[in-house]
py3Dmol code that shows the C-alpha trace and the ligand (Angstrom):
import py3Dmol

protein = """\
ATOM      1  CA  UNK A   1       4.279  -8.680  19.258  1.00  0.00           C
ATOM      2  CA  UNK A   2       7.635 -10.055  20.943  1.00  0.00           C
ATOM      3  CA  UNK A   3       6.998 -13.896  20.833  1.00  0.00           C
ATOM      4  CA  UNK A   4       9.674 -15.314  19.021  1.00  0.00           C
ATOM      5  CA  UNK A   5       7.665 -16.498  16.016  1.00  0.00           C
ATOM      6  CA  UNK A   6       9.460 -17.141  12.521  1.00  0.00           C
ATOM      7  CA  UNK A   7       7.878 -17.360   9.036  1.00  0.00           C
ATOM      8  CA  UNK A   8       9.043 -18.431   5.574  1.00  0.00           C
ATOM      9  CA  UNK A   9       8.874 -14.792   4.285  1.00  0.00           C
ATOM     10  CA  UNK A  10       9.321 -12.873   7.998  1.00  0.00           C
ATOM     11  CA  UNK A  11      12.479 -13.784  10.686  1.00  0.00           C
ATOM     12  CA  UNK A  12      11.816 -10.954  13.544  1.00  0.00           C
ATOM     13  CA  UNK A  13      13.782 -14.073  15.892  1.00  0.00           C
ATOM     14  CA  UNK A  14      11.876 -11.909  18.822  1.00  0.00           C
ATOM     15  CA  UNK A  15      11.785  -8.628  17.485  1.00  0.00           C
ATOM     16  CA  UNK A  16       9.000  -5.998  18.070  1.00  0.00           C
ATOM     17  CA  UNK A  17       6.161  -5.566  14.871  1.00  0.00           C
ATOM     18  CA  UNK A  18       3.647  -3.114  15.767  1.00  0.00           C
ATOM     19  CA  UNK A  19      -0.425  -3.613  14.911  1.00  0.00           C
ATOM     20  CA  UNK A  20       0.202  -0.676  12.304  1.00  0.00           C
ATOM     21  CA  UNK A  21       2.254  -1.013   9.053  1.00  0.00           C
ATOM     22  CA  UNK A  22       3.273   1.011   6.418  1.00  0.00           C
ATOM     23  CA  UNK A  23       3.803  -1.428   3.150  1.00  0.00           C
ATOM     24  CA  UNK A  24       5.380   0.613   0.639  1.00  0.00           C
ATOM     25  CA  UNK A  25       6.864  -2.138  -2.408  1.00  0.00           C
ATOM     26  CA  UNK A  26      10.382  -0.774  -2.181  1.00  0.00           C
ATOM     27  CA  UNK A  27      12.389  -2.754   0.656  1.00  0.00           C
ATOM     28  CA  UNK A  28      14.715   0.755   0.382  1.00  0.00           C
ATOM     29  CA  UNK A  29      11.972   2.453   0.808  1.00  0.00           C
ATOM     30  CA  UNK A  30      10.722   1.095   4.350  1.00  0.00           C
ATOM     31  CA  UNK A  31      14.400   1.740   5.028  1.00  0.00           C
ATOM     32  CA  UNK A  32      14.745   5.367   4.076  1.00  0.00           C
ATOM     33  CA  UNK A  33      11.203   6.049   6.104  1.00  0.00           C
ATOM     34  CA  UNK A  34      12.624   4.097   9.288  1.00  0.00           C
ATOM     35  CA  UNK A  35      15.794   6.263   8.818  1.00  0.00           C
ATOM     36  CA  UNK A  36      13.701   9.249   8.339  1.00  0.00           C
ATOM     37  CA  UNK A  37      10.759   9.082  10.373  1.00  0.00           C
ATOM     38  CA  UNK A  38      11.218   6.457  12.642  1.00  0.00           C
ATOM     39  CA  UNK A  39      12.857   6.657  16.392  1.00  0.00           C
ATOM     40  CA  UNK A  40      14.312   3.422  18.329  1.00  0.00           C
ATOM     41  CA  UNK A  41      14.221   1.496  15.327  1.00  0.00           C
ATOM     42  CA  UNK A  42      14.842  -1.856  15.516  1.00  0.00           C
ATOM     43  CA  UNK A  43      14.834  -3.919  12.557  1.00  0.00           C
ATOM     44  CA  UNK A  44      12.552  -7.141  12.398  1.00  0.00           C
ATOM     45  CA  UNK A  45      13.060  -8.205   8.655  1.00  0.00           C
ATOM     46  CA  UNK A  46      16.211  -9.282   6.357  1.00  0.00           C
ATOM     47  CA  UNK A  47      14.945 -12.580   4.568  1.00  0.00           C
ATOM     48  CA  UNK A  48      15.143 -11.932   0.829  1.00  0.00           C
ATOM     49  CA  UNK A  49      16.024  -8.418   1.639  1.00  0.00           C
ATOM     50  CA  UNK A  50      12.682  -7.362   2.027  1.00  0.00           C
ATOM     51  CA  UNK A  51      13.404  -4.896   4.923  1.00  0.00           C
ATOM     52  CA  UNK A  52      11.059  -4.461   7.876  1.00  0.00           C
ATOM     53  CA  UNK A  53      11.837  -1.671  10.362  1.00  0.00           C
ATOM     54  CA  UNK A  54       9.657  -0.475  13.636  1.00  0.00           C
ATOM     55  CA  UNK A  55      10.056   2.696  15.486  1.00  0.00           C
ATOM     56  CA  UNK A  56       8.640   5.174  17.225  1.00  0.00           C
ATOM     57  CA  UNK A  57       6.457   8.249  15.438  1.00  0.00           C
ATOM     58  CA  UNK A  58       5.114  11.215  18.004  1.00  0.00           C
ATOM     59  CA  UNK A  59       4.851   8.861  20.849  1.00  0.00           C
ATOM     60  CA  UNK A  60       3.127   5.648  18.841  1.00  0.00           C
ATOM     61  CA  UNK A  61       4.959   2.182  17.443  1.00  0.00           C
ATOM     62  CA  UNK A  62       4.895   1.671  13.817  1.00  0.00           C
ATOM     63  CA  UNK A  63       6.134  -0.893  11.784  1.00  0.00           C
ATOM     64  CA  UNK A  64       7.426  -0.560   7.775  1.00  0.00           C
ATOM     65  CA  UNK A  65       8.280  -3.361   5.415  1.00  0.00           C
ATOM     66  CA  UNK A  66       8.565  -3.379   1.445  1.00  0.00           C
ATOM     67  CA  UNK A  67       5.758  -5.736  -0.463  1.00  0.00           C
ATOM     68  CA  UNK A  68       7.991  -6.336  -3.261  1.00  0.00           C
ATOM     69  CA  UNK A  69       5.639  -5.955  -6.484  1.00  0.00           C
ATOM     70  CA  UNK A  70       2.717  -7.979  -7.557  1.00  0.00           C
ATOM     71  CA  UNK A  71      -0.291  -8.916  -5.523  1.00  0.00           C
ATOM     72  CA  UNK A  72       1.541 -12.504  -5.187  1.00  0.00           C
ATOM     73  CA  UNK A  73       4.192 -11.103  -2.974  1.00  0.00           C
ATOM     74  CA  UNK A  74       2.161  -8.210  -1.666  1.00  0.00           C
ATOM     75  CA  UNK A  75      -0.558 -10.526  -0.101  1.00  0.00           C
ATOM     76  CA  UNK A  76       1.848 -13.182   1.216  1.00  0.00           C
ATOM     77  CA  UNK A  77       3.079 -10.721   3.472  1.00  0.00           C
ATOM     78  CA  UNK A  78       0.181  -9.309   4.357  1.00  0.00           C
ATOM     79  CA  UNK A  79      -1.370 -12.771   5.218  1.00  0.00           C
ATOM     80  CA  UNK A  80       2.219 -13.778   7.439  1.00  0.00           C
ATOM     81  CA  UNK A  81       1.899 -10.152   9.179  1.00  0.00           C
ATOM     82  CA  UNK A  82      -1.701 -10.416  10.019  1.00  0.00           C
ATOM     83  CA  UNK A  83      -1.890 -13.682  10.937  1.00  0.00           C
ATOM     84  CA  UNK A  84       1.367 -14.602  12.373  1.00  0.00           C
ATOM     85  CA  UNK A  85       2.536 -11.189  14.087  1.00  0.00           C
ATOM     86  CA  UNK A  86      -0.995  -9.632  15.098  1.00  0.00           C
ATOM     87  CA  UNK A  87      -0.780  -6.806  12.344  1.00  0.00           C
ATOM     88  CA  UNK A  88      -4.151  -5.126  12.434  1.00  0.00           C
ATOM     89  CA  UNK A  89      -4.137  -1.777  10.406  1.00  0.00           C
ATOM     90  CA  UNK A  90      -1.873  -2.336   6.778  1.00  0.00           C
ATOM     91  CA  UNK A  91      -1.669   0.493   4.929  1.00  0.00           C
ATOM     92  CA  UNK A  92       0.262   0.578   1.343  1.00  0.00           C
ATOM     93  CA  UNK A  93       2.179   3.630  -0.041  1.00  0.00           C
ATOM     94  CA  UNK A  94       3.671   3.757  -3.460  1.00  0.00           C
ATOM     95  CA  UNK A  95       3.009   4.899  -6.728  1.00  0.00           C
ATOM     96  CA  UNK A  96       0.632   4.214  -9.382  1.00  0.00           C
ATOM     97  CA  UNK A  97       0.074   5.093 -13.244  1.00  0.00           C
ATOM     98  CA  UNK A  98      -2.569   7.269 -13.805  1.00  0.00           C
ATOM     99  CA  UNK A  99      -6.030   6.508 -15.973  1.00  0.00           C
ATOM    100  CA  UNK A 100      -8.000   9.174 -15.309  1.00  0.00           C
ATOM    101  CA  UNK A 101      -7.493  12.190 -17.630  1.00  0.00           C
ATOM    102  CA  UNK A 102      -8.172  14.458 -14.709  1.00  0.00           C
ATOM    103  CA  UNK A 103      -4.834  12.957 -12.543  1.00  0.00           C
ATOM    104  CA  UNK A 104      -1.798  14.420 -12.440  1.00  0.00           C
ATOM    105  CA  UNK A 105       1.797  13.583 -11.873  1.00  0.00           C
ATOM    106  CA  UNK A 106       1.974  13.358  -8.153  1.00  0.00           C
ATOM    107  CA  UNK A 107      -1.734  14.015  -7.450  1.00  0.00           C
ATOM    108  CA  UNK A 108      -2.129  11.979  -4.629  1.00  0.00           C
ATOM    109  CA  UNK A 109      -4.993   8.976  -4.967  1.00  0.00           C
ATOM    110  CA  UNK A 110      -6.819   6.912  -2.337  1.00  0.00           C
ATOM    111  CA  UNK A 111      -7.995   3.386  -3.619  1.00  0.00           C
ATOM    112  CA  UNK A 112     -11.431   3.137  -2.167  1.00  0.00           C
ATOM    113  CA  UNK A 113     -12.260  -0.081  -3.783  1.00  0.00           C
ATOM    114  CA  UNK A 114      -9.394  -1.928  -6.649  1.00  0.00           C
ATOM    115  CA  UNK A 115     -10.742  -4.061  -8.843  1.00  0.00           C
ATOM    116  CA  UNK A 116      -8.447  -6.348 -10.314  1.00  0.00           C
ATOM    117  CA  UNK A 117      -7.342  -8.825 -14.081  1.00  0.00           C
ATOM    118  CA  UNK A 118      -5.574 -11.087 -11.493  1.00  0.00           C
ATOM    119  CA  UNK A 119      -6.758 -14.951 -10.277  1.00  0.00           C
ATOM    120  CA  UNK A 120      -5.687 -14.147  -7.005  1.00  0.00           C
ATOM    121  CA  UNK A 121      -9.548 -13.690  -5.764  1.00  0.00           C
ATOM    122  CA  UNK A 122     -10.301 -16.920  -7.298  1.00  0.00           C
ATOM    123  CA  UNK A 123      -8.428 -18.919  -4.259  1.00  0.00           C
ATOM    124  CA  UNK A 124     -11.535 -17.951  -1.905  1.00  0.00           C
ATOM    125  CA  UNK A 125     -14.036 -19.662  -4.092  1.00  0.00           C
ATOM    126  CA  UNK A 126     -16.984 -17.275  -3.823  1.00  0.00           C
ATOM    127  CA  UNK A 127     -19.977 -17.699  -5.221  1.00  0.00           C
ATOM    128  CA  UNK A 128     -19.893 -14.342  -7.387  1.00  0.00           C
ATOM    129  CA  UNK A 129     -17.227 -11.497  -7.626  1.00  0.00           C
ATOM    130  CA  UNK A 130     -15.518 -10.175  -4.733  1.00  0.00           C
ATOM    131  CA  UNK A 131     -15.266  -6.195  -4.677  1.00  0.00           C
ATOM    132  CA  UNK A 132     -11.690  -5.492  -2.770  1.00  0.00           C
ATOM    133  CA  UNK A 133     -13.112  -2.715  -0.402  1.00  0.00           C
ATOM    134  CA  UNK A 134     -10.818  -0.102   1.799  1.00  0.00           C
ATOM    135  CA  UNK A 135     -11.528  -0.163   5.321  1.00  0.00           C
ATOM    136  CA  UNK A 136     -13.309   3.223   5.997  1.00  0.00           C
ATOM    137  CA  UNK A 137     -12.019   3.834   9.519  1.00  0.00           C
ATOM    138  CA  UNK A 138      -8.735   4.245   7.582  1.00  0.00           C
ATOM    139  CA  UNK A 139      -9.813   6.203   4.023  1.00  0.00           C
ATOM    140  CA  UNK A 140     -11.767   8.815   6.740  1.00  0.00           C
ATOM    141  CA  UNK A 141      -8.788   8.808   9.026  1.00  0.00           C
ATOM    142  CA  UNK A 142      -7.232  10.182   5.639  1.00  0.00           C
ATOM    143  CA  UNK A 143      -9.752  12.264   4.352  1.00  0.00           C
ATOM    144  CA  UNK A 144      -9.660  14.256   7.363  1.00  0.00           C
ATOM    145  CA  UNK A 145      -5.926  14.783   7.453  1.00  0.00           C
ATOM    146  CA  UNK A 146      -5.785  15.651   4.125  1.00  0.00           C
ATOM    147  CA  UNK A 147      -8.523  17.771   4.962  1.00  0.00           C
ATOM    148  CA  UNK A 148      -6.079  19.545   7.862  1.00  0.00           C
ATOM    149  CA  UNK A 149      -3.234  19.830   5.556  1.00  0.00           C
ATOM    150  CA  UNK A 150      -4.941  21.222   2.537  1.00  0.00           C
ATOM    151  CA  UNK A 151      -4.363  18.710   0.661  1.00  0.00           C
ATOM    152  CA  UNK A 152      -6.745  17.232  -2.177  1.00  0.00           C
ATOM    153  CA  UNK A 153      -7.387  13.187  -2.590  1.00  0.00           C
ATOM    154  CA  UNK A 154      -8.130  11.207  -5.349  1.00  0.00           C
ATOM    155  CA  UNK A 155     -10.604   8.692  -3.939  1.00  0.00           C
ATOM    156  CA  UNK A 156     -12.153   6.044  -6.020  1.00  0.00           C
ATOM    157  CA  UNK A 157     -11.389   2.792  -7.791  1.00  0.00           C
ATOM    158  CA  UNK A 158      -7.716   1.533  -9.122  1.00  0.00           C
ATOM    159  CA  UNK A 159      -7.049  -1.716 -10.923  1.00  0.00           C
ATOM    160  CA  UNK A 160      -4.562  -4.161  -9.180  1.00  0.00           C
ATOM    161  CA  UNK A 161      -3.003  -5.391 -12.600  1.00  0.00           C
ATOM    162  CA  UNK A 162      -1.107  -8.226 -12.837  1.00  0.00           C
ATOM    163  CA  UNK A 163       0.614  -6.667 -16.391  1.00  0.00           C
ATOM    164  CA  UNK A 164       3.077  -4.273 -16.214  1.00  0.00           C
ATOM    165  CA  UNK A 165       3.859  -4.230 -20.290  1.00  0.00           C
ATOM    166  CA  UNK A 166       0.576  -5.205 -21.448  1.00  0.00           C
ATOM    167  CA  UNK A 167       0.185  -6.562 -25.306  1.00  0.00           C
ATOM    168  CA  UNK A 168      -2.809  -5.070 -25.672  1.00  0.00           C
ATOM    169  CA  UNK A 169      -2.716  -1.313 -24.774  1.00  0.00           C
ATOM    170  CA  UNK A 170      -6.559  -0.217 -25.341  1.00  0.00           C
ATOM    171  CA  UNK A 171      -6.967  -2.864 -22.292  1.00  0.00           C
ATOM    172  CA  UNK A 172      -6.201   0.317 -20.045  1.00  0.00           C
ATOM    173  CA  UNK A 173      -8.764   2.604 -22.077  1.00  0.00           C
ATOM    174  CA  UNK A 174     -11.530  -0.339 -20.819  1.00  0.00           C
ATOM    175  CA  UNK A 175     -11.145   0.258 -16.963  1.00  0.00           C
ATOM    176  CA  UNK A 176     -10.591   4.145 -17.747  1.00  0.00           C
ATOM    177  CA  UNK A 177     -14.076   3.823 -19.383  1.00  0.00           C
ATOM    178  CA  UNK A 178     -15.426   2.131 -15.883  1.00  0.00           C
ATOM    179  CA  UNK A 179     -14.419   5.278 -14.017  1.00  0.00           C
ATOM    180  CA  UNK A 180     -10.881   3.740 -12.500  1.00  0.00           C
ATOM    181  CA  UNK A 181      -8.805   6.146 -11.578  1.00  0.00           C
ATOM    182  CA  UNK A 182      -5.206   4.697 -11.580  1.00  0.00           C
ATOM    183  CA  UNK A 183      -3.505   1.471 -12.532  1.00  0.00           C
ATOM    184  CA  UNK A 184      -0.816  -0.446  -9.592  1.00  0.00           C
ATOM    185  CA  UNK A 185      -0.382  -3.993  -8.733  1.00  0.00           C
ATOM    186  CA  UNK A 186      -0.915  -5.265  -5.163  1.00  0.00           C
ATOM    187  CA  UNK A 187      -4.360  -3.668  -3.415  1.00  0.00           C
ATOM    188  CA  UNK A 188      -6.623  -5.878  -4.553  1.00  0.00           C
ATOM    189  CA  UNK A 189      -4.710  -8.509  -2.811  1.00  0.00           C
ATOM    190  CA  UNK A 190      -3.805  -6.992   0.172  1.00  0.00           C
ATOM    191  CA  UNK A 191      -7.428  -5.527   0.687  1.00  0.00           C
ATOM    192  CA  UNK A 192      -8.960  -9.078   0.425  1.00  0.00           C
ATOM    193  CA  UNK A 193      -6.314 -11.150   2.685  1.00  0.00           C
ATOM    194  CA  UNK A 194      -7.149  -8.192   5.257  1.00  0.00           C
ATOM    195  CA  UNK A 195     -10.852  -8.554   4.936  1.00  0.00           C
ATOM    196  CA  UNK A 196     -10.711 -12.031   5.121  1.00  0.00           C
ATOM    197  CA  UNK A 197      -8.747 -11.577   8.559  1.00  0.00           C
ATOM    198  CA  UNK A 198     -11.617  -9.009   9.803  1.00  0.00           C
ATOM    199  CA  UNK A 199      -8.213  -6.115   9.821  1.00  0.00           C
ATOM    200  CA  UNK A 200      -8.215  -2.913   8.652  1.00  0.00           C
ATOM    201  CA  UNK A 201      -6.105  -1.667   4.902  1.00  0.00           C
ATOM    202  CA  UNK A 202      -5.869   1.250   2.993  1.00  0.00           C
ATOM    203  CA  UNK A 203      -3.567   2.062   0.014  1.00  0.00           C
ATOM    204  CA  UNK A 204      -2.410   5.757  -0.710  1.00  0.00           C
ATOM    205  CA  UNK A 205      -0.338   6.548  -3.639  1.00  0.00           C
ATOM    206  CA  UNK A 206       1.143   9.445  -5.821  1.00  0.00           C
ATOM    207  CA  UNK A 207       0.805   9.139  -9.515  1.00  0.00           C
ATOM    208  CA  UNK A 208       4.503   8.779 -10.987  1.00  0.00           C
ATOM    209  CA  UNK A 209       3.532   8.497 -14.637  1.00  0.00           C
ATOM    210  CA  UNK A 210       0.127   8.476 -16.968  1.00  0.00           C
ATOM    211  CA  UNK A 211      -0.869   5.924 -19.166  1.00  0.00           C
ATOM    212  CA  UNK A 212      -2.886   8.098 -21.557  1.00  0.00           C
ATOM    213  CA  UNK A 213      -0.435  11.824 -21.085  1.00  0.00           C
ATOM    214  CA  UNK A 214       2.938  10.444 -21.850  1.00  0.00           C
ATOM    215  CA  UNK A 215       4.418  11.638 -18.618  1.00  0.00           C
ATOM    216  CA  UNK A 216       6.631  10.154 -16.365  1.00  0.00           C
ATOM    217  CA  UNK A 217       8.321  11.261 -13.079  1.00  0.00           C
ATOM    218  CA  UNK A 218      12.577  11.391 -12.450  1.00  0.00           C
ATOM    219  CA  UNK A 219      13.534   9.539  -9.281  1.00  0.00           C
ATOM    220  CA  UNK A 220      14.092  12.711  -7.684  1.00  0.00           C
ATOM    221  CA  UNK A 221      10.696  14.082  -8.087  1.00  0.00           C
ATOM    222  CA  UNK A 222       9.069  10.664  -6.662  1.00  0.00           C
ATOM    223  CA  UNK A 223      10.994  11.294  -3.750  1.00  0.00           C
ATOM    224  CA  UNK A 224       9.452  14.609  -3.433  1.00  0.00           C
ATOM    225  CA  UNK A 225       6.102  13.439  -3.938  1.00  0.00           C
ATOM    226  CA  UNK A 226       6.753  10.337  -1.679  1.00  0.00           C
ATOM    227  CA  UNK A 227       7.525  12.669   1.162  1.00  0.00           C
ATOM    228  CA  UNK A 228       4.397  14.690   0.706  1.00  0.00           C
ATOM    229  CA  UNK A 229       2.448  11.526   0.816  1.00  0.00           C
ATOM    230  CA  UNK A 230       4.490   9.957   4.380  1.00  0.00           C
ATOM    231  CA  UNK A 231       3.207  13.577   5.809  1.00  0.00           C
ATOM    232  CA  UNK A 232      -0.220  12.740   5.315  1.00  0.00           C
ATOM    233  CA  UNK A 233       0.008   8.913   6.290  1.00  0.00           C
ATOM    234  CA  UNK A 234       2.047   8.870   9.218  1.00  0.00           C
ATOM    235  CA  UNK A 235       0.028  11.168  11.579  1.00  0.00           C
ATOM    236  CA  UNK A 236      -2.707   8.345  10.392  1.00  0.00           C
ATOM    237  CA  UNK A 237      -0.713   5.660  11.100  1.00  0.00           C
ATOM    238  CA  UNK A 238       0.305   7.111  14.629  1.00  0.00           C
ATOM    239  CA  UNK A 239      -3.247   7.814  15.637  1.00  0.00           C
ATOM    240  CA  UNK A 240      -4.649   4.097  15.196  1.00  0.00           C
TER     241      UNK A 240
END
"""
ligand_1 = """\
10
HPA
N 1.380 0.320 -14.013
C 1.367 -0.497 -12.974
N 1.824 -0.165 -11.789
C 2.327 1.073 -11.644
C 2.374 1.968 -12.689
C 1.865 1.572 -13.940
O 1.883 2.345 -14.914
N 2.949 3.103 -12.225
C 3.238 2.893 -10.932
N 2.865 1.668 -10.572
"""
view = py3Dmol.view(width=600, height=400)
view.addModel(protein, "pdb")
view.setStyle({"model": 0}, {"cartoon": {"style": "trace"}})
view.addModel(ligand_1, "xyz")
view.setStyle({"model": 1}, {"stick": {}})
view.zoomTo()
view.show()
């Protein structure tokens, strides 16, 4: 979209953003994957620092911006980007703690549905609880690249948490109990401001440390895993 639209959270003054985006949390992040990825990038984004980028990938436009953490900042971009630059397919990468005792460090999971111990769902006032839902033109775009690159997903439920350093730990062992794979902090909200827009979303992430094994990740090894997990979204994101 070139009109010269402005938000409080997005000044493109003009600037191309595509219909797909890739939301990773980082700001340096959407950086290092324009830099990477990304031909004829121009940049869209610098308010608060939360870098947006859009470029080329095998012959397709593609826009990436950071989230910032939390579904409050997660979801206000998603809602400015869908409905005040035409966004239609948001997809989040990044990194989530695992639950399941059958994860590993840098398995890769899929969030087919995040249930969530935020208020943020409240704001629609629904009659009954919402169930944040991927958009399955997306997860099977996925499932069938993953499929091509030999490559094994994690699909199921995560929790959208709104507690990183929780007071009560066995709180984790509850949603491990319902089955939920991993633990992160925006999909819940970005899943619902897309559905309530009628656009597609899908978050994808690589498990950089488990809640129940002790294990964490170095910065170095995230970025490994990180580029493993750009491989398997960006042919995705180009064919949309
Ligand atoms: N908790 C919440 N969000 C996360 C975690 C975690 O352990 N790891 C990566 N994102």
């Amino acid at each position: 979209m070139t009109e010269n639209v402005n938000t409080p959270h997005i000044a493109p003054h003009g600037a191309e953003i595509a219909e797909t985006i890739l939301l990773p949390g980082d700001p340096l992040r959407a950086k290092f994957i324009a830099d990477t990825y990304l031909q004829n990038v121009v940049q869209f984004n610098t308010v608060r620092n939360m870098f947006g980028f859009t470029g080329d990938y095998k012959g397709s436009r593609i826009s990436v911006m950071g989230t910032g953490m939390g579904i409050p900042s997660a979801s206000l971009y998603a809602h400015e980007l869908i409905h005040s630059f035409g966004v239609k397919n948001l997809i989040r990468i990044g990194t989530c703690g695992g639950l399941s005792t059958n994860l590993d460090l840098f398995d890769i999971v899929v969030a087919s549905a995040a249930s969530t111990d935020s208020n943020f769902l409240h704001h629609y006032k629904l009659p009954g609880t919402y169930a944040p839902t991927a958009s399955w033109p997306l997860l099977s775009a996925v499932a069938k690249e993953a499929k091509t690159q030999n490559l094994t997903l994690n699909v199921g439920n995560v929790l959208s948490s709104d507690v990183f350093y929780r007071a009560d730990p066995s709180d984790a062992q509850k949603w491990a109990d319902m089955g939920v794979l991993a633990v992160e902090m925006e999909t819940a909200g970005i899943y619902s401001v897309a559905a309530a827009a009628g656009v597609q979303a899908l978050s994808v992430f690589t498990v950089s440390d488990h809640l129940f094994k002790g294990v964490e990740t170095t910065a170095d090894e995230r970025q490994t895993a990180f580029t493993g997990m750009m491989e398997l979204v960006l042919p995705v994101a180009a064919s949309l």
